[in-house]
N, C-alpha and C positions, 0 to 999 in steps of 0.2 A: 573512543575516549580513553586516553592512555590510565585514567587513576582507577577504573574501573577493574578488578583485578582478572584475569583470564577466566578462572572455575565460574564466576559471576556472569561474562561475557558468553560463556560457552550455554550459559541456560537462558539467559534473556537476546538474544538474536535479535536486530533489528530487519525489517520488511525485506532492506536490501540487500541481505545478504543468506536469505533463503530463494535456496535452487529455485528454478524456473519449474521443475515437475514438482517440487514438494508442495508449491502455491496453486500448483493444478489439483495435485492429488487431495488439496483440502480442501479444494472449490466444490469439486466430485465427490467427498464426504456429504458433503451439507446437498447438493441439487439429488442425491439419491431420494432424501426423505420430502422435498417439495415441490410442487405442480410448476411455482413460476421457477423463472430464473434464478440465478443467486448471483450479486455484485459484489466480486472480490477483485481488486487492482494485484497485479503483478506486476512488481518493482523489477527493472531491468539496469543494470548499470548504463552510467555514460557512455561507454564503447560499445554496447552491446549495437548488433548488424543487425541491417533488412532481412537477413536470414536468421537471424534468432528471435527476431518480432515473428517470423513468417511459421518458423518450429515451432512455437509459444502456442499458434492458431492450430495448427492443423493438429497436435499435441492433445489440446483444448475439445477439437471436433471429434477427434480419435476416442475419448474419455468422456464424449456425450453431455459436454457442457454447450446450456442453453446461452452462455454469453460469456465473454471476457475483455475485461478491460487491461492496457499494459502502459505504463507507465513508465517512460526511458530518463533516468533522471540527466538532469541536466539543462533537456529539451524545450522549455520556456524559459523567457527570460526572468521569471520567480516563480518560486514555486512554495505550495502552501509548508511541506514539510521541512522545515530549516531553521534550527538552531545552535547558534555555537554554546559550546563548555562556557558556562559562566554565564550563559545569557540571561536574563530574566525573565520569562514566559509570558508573563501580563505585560511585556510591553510590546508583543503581536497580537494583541488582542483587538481585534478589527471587528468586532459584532456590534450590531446596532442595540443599544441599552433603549427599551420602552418607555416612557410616562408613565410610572407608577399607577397612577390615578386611568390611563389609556387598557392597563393590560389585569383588568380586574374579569375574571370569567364569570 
């Protein structure tokens, strides 16, 4: 997002553009202190190779994680994470709205 100004960009990072070990090394934070697994996606660019999916794994197994997920963007024909500058948020909004009168506990 070009209006966004550098010092601002430099502290708010998005998924895709944090290292491949930095998103291990925090996966490995969090599975230290708990018995199951921990579900954390690692964002991989579009070019990224079968051998940097393959590094990501064995990276993962090295560091003692119970599971990892990788996510190659691009890779389906849509995908949930996508919006342009400008866009308006509420009009991806695809969740099913209950019956008021339905969703009383």
């Amino acid at each position: 997002m070009p209006d966004v100004p550098e010092r601002v960009r430099r502290l708010f990072v998005t998924a895709g553009e944090v290292p491949v070990r930095q998103h291990l090394l925090i996966q490995q934070a969090f599975q230290r202190h708990v018995d199951n697994a921990v579900s954390k996606t690692i964002n991989l660019p579009h070019d990224a190779t079968r051998a940097d999916v393959a590094q990501a794994y064995r990276d993962g197994w090295t560091l003692g994680l119970k599971g990892l997920t990788i996510y190659r963007s691009g890779s389906r024909p849509a995908q949930v994470l996508t919006l342009g500058v400008g866009e308006d948020p509420a009009a991806r909004e695809f969740f099913t709205r209950c019956d008021p009168g339905a969703c009383r506990l």
